[in-house]
TORMI-304969 format. One record per residue (C-alpha): residue in one letter; y, x, z; residue number from 1. Coordinates in nm, 3 decimals. Layout:
<recs>
rec seti->a, y->Y, x->X, z->Z, balo->NUM $
...
</recs>
This chain:
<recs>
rec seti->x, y->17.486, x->-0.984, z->10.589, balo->1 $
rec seti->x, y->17.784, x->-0.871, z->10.810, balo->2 $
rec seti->x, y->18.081, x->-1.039, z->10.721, balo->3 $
rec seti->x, y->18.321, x->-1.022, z->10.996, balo->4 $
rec seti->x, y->18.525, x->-0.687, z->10.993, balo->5 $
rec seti->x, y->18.752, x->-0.562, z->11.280, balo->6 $
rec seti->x, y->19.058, x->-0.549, z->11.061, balo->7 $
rec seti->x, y->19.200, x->-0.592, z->10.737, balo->8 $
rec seti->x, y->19.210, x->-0.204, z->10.671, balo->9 $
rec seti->x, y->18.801, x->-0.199, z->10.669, balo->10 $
rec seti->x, y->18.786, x->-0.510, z->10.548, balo->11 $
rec seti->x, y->18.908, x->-0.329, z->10.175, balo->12 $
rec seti->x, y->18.749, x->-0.061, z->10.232, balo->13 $
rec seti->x, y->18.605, x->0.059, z->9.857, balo->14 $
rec seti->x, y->18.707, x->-0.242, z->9.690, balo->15 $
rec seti->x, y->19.022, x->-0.121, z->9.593, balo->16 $
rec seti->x, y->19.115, x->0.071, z->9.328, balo->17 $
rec seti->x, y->19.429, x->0.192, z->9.032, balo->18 $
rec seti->x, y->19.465, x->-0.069, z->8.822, balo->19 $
rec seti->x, y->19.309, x->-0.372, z->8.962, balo->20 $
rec seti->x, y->19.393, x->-0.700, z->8.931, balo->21 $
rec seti->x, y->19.480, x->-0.920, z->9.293, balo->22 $
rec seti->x, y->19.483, x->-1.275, z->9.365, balo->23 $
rec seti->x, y->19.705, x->-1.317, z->9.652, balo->24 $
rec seti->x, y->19.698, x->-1.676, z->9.806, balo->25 $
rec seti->x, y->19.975, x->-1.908, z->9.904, balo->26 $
rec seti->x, y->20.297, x->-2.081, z->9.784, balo->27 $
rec seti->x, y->20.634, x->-1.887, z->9.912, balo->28 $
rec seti->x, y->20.519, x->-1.773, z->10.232, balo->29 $
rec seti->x, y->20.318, x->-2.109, z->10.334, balo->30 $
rec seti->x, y->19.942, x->-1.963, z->10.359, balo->31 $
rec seti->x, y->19.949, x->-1.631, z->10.242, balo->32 $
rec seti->x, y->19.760, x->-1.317, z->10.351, balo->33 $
rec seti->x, y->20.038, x->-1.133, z->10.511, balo->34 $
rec seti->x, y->19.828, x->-0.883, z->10.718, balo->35 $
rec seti->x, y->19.572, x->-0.808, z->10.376, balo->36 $
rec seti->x, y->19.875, x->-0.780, z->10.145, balo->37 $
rec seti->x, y->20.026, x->-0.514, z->10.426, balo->38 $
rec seti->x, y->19.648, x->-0.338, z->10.446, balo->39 $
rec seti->x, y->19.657, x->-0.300, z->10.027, balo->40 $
rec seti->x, y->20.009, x->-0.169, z->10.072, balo->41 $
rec seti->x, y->19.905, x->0.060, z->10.278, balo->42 $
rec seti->x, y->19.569, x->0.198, z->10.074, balo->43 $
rec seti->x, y->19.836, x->0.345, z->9.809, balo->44 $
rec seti->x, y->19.649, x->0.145, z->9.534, balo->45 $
rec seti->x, y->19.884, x->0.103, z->9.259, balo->46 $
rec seti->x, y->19.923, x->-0.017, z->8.862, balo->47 $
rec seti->x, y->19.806, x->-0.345, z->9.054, balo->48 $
rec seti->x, y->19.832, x->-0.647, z->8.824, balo->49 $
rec seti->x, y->19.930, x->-0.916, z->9.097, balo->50 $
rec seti->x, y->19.791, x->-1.331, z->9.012, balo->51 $
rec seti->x, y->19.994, x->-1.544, z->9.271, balo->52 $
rec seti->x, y->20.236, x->-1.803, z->9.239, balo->53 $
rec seti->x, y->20.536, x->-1.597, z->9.331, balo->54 $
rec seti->x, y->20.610, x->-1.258, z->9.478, balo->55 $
rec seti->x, y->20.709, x->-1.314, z->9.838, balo->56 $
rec seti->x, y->21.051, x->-1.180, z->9.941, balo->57 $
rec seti->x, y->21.205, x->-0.912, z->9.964, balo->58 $
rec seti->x, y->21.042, x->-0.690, z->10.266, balo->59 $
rec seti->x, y->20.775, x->-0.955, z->10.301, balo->60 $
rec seti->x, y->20.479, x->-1.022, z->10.179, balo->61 $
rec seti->x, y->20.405, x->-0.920, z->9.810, balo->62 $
rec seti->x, y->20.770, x->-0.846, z->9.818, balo->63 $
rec seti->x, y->20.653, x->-0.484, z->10.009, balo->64 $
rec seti->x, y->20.396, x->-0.386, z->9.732, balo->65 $
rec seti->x, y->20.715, x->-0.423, z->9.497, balo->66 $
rec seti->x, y->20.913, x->-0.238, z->9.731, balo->67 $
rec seti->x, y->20.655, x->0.038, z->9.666, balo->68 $
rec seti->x, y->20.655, x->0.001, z->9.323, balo->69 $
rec seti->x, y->20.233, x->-0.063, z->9.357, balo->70 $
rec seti->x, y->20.245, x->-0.375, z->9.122, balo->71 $
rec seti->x, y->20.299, x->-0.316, z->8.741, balo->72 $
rec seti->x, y->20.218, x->-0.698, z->8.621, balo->73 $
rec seti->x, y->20.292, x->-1.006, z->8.807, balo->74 $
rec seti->x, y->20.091, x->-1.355, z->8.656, balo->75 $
rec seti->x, y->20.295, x->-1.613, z->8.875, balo->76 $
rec seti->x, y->20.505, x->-1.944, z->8.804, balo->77 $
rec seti->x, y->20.792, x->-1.921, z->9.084, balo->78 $
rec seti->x, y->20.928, x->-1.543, z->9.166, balo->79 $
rec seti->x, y->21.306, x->-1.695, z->9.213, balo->80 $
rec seti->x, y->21.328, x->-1.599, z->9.602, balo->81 $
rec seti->x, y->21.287, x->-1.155, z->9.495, balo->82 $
rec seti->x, y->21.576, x->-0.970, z->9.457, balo->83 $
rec seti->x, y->21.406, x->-0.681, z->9.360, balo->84 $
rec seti->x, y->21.161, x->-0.845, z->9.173, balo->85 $
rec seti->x, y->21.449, x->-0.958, z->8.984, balo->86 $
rec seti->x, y->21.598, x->-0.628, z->8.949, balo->87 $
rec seti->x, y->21.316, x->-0.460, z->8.840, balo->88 $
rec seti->x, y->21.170, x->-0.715, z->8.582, balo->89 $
rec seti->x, y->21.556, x->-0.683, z->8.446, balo->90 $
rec seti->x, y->21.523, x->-0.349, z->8.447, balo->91 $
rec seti->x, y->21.165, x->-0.329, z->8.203, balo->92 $
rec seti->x, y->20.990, x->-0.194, z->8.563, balo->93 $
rec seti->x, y->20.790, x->-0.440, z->8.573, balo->94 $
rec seti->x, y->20.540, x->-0.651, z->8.327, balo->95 $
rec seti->x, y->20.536, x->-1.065, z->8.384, balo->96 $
rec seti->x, y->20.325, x->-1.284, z->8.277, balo->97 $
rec seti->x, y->20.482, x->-1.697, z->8.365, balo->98 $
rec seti->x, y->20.306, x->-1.939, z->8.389, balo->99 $
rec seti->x, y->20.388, x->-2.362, z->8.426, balo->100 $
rec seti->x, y->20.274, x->-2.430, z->8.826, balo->101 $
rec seti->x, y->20.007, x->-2.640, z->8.705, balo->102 $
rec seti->x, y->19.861, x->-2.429, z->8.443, balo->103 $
rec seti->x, y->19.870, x->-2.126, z->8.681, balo->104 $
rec seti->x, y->19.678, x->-2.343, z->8.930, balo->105 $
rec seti->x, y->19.411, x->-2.460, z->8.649, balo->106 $
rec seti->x, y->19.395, x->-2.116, z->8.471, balo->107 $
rec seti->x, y->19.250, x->-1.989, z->8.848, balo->108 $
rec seti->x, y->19.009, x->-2.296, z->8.895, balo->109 $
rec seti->x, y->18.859, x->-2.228, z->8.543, balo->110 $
rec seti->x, y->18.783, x->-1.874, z->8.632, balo->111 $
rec seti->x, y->18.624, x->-1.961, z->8.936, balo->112 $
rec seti->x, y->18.447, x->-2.211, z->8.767, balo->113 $
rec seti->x, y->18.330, x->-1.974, z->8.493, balo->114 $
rec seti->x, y->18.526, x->-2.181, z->8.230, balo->115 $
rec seti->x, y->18.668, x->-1.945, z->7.972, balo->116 $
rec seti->x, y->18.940, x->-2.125, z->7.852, balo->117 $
rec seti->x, y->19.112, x->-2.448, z->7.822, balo->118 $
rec seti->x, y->19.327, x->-2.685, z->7.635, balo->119 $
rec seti->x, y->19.688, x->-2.825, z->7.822, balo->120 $
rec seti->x, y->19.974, x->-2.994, z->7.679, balo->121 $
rec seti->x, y->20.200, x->-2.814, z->7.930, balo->122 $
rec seti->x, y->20.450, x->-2.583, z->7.744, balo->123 $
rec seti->x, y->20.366, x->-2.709, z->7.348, balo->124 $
rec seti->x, y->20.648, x->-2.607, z->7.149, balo->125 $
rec seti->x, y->20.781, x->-2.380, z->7.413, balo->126 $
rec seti->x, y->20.776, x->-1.935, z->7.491, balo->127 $
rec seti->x, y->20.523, x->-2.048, z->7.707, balo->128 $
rec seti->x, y->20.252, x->-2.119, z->7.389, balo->129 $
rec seti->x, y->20.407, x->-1.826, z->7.164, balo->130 $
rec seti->x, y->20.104, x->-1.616, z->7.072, balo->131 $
rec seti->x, y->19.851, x->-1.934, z->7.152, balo->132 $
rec seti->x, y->19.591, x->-2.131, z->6.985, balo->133 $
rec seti->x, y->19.748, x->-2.525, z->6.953, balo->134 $
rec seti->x, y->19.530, x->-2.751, z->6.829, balo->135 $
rec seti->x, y->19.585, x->-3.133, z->6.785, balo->136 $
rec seti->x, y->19.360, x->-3.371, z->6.934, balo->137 $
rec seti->x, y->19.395, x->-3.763, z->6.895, balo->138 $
rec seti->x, y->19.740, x->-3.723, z->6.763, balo->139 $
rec seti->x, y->19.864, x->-3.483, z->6.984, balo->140 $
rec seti->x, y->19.913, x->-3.035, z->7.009, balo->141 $
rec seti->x, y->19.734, x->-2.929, z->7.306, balo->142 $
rec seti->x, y->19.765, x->-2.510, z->7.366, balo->143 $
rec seti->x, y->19.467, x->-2.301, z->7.471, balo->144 $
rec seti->x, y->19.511, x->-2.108, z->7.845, balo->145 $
rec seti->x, y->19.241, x->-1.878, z->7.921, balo->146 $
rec seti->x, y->19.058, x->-1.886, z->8.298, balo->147 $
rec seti->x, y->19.147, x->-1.634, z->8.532, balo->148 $
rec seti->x, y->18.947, x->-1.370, z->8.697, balo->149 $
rec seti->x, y->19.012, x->-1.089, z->8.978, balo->150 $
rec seti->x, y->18.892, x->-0.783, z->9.056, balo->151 $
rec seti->x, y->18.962, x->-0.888, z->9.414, balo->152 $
rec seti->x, y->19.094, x->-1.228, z->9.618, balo->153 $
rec seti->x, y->19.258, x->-1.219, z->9.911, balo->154 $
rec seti->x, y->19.305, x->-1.525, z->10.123, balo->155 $
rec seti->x, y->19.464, x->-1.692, z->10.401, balo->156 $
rec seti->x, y->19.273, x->-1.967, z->10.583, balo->157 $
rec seti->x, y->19.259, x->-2.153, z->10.889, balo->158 $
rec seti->x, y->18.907, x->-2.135, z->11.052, balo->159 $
rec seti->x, y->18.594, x->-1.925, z->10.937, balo->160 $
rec seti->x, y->18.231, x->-1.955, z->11.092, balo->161 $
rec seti->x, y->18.048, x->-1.646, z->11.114, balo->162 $
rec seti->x, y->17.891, x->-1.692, z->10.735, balo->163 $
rec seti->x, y->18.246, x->-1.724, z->10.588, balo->164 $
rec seti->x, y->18.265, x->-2.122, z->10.540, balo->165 $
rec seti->x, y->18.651, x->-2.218, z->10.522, balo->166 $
rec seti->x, y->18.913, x->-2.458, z->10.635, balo->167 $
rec seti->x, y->19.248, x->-2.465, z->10.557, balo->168 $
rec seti->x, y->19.531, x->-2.666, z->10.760, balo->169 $
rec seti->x, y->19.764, x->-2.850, z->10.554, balo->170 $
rec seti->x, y->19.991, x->-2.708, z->10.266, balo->171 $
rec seti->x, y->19.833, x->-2.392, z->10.387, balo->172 $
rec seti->x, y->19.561, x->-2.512, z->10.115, balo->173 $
rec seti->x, y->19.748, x->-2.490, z->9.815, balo->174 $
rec seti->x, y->19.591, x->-2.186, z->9.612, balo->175 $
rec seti->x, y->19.393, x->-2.030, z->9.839, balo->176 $
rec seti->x, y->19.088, x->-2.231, z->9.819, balo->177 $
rec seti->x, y->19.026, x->-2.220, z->9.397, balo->178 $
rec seti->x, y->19.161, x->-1.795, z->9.436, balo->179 $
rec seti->x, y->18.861, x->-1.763, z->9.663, balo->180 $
rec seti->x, y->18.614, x->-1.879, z->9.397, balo->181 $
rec seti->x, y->18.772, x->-1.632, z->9.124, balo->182 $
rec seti->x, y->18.806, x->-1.307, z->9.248, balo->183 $
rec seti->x, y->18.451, x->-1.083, z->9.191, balo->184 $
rec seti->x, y->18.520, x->-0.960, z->9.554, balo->185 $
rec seti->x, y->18.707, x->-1.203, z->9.836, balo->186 $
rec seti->x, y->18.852, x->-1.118, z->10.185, balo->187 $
rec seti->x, y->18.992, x->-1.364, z->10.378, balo->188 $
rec seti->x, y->19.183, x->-1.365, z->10.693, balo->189 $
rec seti->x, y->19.171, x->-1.661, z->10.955, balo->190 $
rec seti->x, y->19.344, x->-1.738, z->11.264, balo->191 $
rec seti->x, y->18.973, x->-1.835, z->11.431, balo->192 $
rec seti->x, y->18.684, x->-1.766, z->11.370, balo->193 $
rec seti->x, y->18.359, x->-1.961, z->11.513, balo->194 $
rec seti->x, y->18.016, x->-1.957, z->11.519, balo->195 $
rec seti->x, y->17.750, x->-2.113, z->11.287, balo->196 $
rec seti->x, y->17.765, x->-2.452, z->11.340, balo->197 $
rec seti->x, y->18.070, x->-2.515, z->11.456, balo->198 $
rec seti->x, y->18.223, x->-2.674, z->11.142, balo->199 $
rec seti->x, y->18.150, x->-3.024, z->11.053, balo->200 $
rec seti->x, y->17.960, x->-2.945, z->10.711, balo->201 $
rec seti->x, y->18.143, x->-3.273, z->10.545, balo->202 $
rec seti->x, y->18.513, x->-3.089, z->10.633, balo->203 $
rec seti->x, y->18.427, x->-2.750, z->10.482, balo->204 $
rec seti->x, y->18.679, x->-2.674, z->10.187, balo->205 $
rec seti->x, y->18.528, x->-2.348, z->10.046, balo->206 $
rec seti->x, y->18.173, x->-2.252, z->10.112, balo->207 $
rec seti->x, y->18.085, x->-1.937, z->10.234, balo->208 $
rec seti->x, y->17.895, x->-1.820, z->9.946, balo->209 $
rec seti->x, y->18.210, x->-1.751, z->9.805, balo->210 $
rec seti->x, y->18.356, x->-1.555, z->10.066, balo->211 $
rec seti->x, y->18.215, x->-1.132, z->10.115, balo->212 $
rec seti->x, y->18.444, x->-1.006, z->10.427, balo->213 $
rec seti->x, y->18.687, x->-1.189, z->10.681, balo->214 $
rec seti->x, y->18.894, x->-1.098, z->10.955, balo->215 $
rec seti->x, y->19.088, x->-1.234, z->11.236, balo->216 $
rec seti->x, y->19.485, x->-1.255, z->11.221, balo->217 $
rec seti->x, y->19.749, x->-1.357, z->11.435, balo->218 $
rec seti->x, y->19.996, x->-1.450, z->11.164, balo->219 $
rec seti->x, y->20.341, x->-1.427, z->11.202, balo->220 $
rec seti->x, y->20.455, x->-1.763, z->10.986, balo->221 $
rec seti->x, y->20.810, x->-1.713, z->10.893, balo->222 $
rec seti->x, y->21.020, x->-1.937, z->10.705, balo->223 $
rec seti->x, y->21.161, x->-1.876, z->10.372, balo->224 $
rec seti->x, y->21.452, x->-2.052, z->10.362, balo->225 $
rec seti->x, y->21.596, x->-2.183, z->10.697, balo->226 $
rec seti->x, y->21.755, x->-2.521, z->10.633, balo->227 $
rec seti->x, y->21.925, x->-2.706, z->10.929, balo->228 $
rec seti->x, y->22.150, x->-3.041, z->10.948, balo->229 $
rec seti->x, y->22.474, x->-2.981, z->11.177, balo->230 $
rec seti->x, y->22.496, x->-3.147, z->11.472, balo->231 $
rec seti->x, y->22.680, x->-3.469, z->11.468, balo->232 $
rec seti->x, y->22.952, x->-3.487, z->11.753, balo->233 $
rec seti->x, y->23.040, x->-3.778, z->11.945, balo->234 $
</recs>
């Protein structure tokens, strides 16, 4: 089964469609899918229900599928760095769905995992359990989160083999590798990709199985918030 595609334009090719729901990887811009998120832009597929941890920024990742008013639910924990995700959420343009970090994070793993729902003591007697089961267990109110499923998953890793075995470098990990497992369809991109048998099999984070397309990227990495110390003088 072919899973390398030339670029990330084929590589949705008739998986997208009106009213899907996206996983997009990564944590601000730290390991996310920059050149899929542009391609899905691009395909004019909108009502998209968006699962990520925030939104990007403005003009950059996710932040251009708002700009093009493609999204029409976000399920995230951190959107703080999107002006216009701000204005438009103010503005009853947009539907969100927040989410603790933590629960967010576990609420993907139990999809992907085929777990249906869970108890957490994150948020109890908070918005965040309004409209939730709680039930107490050895003393204490736990609230019911349900698992999370996509239509689709796009991903951002570090090195693919040819059968779609992952690694991810560093903080680049953070959701990309449980998203992968959860969406019914998953494209990743990579910065290399190698052949079979180049991966040490113990140092694989997300087996291939999980994985239907991939294709190579040259990302551009940029930093969302620039912080430098002045220069001490003499």
């Amino acid at each position: 089964m072919r899973k390398v595609y030339p670029d990330a334009r084929s590589a949705l090719e008739g998986l997208t469609f009106d009213g899907m729901t996206v996983m997009s990887g990564g944590f601000g811009l730290c390991g996310i899918p920059e050149f899929l998120i542009a391609a899905l832009r691009d395909s004019g597929t909108k009502d998209i229900t968006v699962i990520s941890n925030n939104a990007g920024v403005d003009g950059f990742g996710l932040g251009q599928l708002l700009e093009t008013r493609q999204i029409k639910k976000m399920i995230s924990s951190y959107v703080g760095e999107n002006k216009e995700f701000e204005r438009q959420y103010l503005a009853g343009e947009l539907e969100l769905e927040f989410n603790p970090q933590g629960t967010l994070a576990e609420r993907i793993r139990a999809g992907g995992a085929g777990i249906p729902a869970f108890f957490t003591a994150t948020g109890v007697g908070t918005l965040v359990a309004d409209g939730k089961e709680v039930r107490n267990f050895d003393g204490r109110d736990y609230v019911m989160e349900t698992g999370l499923v996509a239509d689709l998953s796009i991903v951002k890793a570090w090195k693919a083999d040819e059968r779609g075995n992952l690694v991810f470098r560093k903080t680049a990990r953070n959701f990309n590798p449980m998203m992968a497992t959860a969406g019914k369809a998953c494209v990743v991109e990579v910065e290399e990709i190698v052949p079979v048998g180049s991966l040490d099999p113990d140092n694989i984070h997300t087996p291939g199985i999980y994985v239907d397309r991939i294709i190579k990227s040259t990302p551009e990495k940029r930093i969302e918030q620039r912080t430098v110390r002045t220069r001490e003088t003499a």
